[in-house]
C-alpha positions as CSV (number, residue, x, y, z in Angstrom):
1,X,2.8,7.9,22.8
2,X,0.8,10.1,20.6
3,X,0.1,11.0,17.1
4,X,-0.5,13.9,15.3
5,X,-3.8,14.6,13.8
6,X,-4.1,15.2,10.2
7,X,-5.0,18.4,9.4
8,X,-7.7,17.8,6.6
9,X,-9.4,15.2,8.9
10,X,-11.2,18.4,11.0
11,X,-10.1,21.6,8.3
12,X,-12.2,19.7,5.5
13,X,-15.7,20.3,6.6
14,X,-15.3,24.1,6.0
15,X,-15.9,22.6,2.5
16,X,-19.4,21.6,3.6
17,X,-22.6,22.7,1.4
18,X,-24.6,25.5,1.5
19,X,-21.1,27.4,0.6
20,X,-19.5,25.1,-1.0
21,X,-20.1,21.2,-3.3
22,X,-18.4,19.2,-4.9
23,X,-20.4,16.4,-6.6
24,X,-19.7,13.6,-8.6
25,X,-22.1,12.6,-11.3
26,X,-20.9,9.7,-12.9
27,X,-22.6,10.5,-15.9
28,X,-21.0,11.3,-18.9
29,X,-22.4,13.4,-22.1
30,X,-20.8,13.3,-25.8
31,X,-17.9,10.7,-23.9
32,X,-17.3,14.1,-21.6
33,X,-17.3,13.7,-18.0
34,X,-20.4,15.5,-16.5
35,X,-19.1,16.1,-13.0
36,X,-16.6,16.7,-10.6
37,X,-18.3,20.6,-10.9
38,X,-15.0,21.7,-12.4
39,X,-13.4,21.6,-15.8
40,X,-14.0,19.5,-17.1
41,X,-17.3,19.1,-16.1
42,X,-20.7,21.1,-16.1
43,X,-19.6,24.9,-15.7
44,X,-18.2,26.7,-18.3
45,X,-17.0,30.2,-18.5
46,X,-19.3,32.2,-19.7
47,X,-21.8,29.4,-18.3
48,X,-23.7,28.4,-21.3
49,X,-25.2,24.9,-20.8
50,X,-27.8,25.8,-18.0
51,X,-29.8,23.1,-19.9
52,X,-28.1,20.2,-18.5
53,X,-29.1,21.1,-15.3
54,X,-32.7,20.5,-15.3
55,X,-32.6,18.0,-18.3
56,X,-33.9,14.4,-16.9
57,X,-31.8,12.7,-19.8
58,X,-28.9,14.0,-18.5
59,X,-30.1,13.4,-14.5
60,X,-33.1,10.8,-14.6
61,X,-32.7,10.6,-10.8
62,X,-32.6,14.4,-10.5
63,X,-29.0,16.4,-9.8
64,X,-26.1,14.8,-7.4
65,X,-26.4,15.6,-4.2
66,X,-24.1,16.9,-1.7
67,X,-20.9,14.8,-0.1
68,X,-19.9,16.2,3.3
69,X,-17.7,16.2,5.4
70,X,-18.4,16.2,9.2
71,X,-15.9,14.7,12.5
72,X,-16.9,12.6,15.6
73,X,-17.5,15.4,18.6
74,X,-16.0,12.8,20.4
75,X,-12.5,13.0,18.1
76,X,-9.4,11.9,20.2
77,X,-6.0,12.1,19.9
78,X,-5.0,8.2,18.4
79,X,-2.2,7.2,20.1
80,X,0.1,3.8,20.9
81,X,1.5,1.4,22.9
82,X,5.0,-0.3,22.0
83,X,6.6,-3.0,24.2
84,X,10.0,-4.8,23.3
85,X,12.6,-7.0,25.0
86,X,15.8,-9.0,23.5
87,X,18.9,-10.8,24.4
88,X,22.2,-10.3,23.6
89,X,24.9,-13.7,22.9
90,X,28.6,-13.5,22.4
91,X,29.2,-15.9,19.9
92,X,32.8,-15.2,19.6
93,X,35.5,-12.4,20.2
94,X,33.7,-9.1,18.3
95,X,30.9,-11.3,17.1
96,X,27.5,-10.8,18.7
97,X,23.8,-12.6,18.1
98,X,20.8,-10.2,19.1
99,X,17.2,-11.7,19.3
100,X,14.3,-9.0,20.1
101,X,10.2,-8.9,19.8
102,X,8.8,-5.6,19.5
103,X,5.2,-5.1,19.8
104,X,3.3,-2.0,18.7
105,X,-0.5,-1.5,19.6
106,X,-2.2,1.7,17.7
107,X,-5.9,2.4,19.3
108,X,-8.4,5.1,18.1
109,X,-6.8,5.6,14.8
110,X,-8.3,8.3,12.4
111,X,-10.2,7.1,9.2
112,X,-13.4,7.8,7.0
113,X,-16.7,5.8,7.5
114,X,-19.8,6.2,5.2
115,X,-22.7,6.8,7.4
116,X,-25.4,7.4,5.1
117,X,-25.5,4.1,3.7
118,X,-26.1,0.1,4.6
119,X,-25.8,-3.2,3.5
120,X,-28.0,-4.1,1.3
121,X,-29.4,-0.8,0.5
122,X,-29.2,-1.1,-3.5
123,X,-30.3,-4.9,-3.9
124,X,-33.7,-4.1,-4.2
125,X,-35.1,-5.5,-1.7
126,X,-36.4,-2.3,-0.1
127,X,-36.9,1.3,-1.2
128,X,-32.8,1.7,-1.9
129,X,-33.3,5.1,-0.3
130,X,-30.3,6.5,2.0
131,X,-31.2,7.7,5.7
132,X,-30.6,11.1,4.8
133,X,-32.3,11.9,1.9
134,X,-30.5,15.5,1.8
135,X,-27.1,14.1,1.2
136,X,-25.6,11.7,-0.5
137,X,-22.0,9.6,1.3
138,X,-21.6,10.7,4.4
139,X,-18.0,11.6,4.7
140,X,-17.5,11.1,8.6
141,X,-14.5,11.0,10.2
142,X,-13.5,9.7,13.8
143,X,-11.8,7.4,15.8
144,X,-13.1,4.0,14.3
145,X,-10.1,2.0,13.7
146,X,-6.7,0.4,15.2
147,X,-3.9,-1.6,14.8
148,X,-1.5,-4.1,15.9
149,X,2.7,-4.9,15.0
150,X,4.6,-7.9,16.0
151,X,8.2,-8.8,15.0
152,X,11.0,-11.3,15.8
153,X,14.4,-9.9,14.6
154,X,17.5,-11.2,15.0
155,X,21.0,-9.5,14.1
156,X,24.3,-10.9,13.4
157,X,26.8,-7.9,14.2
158,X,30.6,-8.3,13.9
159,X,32.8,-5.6,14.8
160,X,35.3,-3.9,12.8
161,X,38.2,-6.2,13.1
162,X,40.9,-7.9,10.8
163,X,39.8,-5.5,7.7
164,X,36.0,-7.2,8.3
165,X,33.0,-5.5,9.9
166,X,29.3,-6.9,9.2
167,X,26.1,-6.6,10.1
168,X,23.2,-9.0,8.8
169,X,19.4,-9.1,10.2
170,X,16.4,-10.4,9.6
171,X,12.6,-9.5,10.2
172,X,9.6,-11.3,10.9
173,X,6.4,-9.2,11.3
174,X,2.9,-9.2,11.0
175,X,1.8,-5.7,10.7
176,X,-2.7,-5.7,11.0
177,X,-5.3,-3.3,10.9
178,X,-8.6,-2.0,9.5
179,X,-7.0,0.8,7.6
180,X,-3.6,2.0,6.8
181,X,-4.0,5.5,6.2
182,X,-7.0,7.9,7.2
183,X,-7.2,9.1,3.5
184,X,-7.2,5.4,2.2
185,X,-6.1,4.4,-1.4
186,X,-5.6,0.7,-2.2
187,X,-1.8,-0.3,-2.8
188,X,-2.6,-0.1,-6.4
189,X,-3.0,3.3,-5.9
190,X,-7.3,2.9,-6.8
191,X,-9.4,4.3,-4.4
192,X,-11.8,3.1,-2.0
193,X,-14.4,5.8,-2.3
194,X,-15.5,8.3,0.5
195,X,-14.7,5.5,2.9
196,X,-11.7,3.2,4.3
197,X,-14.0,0.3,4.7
198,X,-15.6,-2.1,2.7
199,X,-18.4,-2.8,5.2
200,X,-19.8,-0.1,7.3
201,X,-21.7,-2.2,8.9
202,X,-18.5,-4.9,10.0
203,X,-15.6,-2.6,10.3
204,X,-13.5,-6.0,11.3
205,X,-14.0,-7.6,8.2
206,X,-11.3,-5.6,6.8
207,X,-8.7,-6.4,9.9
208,X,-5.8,-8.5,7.9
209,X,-2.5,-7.7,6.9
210,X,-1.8,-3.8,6.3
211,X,-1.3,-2.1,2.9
212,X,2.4,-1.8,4.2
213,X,3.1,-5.1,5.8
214,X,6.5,-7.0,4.7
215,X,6.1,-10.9,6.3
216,X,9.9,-11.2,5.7
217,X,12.7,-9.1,5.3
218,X,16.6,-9.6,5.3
219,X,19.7,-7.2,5.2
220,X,23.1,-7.8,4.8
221,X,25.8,-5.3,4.6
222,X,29.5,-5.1,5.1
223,X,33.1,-3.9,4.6
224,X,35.9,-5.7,4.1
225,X,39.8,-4.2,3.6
226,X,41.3,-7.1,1.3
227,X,44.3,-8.5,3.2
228,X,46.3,-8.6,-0.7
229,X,49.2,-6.1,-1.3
230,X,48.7,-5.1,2.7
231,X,51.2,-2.5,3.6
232,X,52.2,-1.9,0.0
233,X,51.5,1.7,-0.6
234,X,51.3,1.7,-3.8
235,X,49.1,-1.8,-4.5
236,X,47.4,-2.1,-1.2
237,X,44.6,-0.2,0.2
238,X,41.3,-2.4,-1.6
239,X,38.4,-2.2,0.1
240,X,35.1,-3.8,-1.0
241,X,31.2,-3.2,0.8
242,X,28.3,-4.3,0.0
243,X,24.5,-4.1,0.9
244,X,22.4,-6.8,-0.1
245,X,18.4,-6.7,0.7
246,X,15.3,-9.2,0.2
247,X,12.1,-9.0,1.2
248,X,8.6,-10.3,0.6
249,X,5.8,-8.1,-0.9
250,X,3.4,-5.5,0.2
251,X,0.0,-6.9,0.1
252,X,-2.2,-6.6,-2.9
253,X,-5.0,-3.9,-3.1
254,X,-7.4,-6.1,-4.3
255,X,-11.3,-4.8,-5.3
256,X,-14.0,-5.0,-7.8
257,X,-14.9,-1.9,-9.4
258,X,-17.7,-3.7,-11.7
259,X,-19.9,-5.4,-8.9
260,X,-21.1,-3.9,-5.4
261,X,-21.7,-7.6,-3.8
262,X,-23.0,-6.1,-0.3
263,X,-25.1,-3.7,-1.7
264,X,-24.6,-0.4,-0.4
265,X,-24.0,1.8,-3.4
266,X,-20.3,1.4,-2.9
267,X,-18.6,-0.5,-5.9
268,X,-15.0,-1.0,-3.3
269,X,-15.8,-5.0,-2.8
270,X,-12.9,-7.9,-2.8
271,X,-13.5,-9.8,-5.8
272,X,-14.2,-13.8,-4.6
273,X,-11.7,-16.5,-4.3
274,X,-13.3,-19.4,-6.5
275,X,-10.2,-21.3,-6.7
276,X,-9.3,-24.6,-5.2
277,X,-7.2,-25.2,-2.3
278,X,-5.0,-21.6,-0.6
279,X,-5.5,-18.5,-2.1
280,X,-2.1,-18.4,-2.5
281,X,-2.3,-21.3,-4.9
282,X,-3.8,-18.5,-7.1
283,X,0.0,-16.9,-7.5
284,X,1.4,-17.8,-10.9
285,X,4.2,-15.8,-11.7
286,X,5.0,-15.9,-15.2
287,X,5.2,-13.8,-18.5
288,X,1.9,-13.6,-20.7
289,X,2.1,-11.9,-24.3
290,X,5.2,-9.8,-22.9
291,X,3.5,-8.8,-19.0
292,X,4.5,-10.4,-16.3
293,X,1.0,-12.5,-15.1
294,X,1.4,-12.7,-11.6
295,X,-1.9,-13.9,-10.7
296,X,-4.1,-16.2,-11.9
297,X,-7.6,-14.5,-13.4
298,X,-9.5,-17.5,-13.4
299,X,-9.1,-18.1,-9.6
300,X,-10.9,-15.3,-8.9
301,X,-14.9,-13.7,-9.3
302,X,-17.0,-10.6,-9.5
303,X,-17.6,-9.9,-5.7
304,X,-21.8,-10.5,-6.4
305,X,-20.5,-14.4,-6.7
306,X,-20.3,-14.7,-3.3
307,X,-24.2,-15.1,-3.6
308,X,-23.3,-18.3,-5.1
309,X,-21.2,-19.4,-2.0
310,X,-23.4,-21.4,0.2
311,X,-20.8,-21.4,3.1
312,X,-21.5,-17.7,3.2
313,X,-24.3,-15.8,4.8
314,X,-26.0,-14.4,1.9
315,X,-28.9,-12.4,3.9
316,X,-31.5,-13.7,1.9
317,X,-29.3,-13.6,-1.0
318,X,-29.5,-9.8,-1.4
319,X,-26.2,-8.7,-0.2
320,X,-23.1,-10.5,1.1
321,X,-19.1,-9.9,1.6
322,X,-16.6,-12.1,-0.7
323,X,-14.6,-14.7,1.4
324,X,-11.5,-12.9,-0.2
325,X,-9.6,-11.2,3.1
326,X,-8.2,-7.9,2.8
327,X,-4.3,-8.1,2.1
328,X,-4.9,-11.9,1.9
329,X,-1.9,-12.2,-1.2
330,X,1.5,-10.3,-1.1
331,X,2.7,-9.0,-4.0
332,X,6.0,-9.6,-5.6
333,X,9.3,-9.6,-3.4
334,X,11.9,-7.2,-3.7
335,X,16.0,-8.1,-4.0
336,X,18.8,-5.7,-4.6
337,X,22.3,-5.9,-4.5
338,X,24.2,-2.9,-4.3
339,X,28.7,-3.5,-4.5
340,X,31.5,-0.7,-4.0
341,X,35.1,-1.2,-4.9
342,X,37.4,1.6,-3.2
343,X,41.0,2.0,-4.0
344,X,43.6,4.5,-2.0
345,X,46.7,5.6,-3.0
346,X,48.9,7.5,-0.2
347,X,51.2,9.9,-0.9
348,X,52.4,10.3,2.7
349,X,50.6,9.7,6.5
350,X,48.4,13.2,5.4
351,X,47.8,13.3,2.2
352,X,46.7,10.9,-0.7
353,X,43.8,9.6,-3.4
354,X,40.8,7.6,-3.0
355,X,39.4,5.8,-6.0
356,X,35.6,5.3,-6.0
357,X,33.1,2.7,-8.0
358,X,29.7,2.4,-6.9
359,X,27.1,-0.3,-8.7
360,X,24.0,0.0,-7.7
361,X,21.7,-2.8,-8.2
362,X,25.0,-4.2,-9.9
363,X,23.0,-7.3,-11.3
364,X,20.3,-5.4,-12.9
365,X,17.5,-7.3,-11.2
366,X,13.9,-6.2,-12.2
367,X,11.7,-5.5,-9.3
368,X,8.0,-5.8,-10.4
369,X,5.7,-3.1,-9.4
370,X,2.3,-3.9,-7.8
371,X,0.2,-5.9,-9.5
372,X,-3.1,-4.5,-11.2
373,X,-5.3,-5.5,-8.5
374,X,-9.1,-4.4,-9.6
375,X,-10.7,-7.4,-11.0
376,X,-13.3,-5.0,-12.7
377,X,-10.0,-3.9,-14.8
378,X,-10.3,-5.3,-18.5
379,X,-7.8,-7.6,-19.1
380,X,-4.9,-6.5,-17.1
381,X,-5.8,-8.1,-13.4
382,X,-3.1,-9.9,-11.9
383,X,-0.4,-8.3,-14.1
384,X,2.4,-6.7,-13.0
385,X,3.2,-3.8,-16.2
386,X,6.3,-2.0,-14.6
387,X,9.2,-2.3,-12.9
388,X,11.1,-0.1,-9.7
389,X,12.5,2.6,-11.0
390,X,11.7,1.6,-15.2
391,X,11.5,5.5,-16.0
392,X,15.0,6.1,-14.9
393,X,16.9,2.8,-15.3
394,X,17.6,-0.3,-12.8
395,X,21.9,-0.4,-12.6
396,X,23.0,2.8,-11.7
397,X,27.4,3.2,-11.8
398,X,29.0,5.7,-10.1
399,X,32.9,6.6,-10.2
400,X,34.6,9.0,-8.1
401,X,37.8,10.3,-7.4
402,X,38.2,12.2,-4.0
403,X,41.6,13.5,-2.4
404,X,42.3,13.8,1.2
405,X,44.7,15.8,2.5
């Protein structure tokens, strides 16, 4: 099967210099951000502050140069494999046990490279210059990437019969690739830069877990016609349901926007794992000063520490990549609970009233929001500062009252 293409992978580069720029200076004057080249930023209207242009204070390495855009002529249509096979096991009259495996393979996925840079470019051990000296990131977009799913689900299915039907299942995946989206933002919603990966150079050494990957998920619902007052028209007719969900966390988007530890102008590094034992040993999980701390600071480095790391190739000790992998800790689980009570009062065989009430997320249960997961943040790395859903409430009730004739 194929995908779709993007649009803005190929449209984009019609926003290419010499008709069009948009720079990013990075420098800021009187605590006002000099650049993107829009408000705020250097022009004004009338444009008044010419001066800045050509001051050397203001650009000591002369103006920003260009980012563009350009596509592989080579670009192909990504597309993927899936295979799948299960069993089915009568486990009793109406009661069935499914086991399956599905397999997905995704090849020549679409996503951003930066191709006007290298390791080790900025660590002074050469001339730090780019090989274009026109331009500044390369923006190139192509067929660089893929991706691979495996999962082991089994399913529990019971019929509708004597009032009961239910269906429960559970998931076991791995979901891995290089990049999860062509466009790629970290699950903390921080970006990467002009590029999905971390290394140019070593595309691989961001293959791990994806930014949507969920290890473990279970899913139980069902509906149930209570047996009491059966046949009573007037007392009978109870029905409960219910759909109850776990699962295990999206992986964190973990980066250091204080340190560039391979060196190629690119501040989108891991930080380094300098804890002892798993790097899941680094996983806390408790309340600090009213935040929930879900990670453990101290565990972790500035990405340049890998320098310090003698298990790692340092390349002369002027650039190296942290032995933190990408997606290597999931962030917090997810549970919810969501009940229904339904009550129906017949008047005769074609007409009558249905009495609903609805809780959803009936125990109130707070779901914690990604962790802060950029180490060059200032104090709030590892904590978790929200909740699902803390703008408009957790427990939701709803009551209806429906008639059917």
């Amino acid at each position: 099967n194929y995908d779709r293409m993007y649009n803005n992978v190929f449209e984009n580069i019609r926003f290419n210099p010499p008709y069009f720029a948009d720079e990013v200076s990075g420098l800021f004057r009187n605590g006002v951000p000099m650049g993107p080249l829009k408000q705020p930023g250097l022009i004004d209207d009338p444009f008044t502050n010419n001066a800045d242009f050509i001051s050397t204070t203001v650009f000591p390495n002369g103006l920003p140069k260009p980012v563009p855009r350009h596509m592989d002529q080579n670009l192909t249509t990504p597309y993927y494999m899936q295979e799948s096979f299960g069993l089915q096991y009568a486990l009793a009259k109406d009661f069935a046990l499914e086991a399956s495996y599905v397999g997905t393979m995704g090849r020549k996925l679409l996503g951003i490279e930066n191709r006007n840079t290298f390791d080790g470019r900025v660590s002074g051990a050469g001339s730090s210059v780019r090989p274009n000296l026109i331009i500044g990131n390369d923006n190139a977009r192509g067929n660089y990437f893929g991706s691979d799913y495996n999962a082991l689900d089994l399913t529990l299915r019971k019929r509708f019969s004597q009032g009961l039907s239910l269906n429960a299942s559970y998931t076991y995946s791995k979901a891995l690739d290089e990049v999860s989206d062509v466009f790629r933002t970290t699950n903390g919603g921080s970006s990467y830069g002009n590029e999905a990966a971390t290394d140019q150079q070593n595309v691989r050494n961001d293959y791990g877990p994806s930014d949507f990957d969920l290890r473990q998920r279970v899913v139980v619902s069902f509906d149930y016609d209570l047996p009491i007052f059966r046949g009573n028209r007037l007392a009978g007719g109870w029905t409960i349901n219910s759909i109850i969900s776990w699962n295990t966390g999206e992986p964190i988007g973990m980066f250091d926007s204080s340190s560039d530890a391979n060196a190629n102008g690119v501040r989108s590094d891991r930080p380094e794992f300098v804890g002892t034992g798993s790097v899941l040993d680094s996983i806390i999980k408790k309340k600090v000063n009213g935040t929930y701390q879900y990670l453990d600071p101290t565990q972790f480095a500035h990405s340049t520490d890998c320098l310090l790391n003698p298990a790692i190739d340092t390349h002369g000790g002027y650039w190296c990549n942290p032995n933190l992998g990408r997606g290597a800790i999931p962030g917090p689980h997810f549970a919810n609970m969501d009940f229904g009570v339904s009550k129906t009062f017949k008047i005769n065989e074609q007409m009558g009233f249905r009495f609903d009430a609805n809780f959803f997320d009936i125990f109130n249960h707070p779901n914690f929001m990604m962790p802060q997961g950029n180490y060059g943040s200032s104090g709030t790395f590892g904590q978790s500062t929200s909740t699902f859903q803390s703008n408009g409430g957790h427990r939701v009730t709803q009551l209806a009252l429906r008639f059917d004739f």
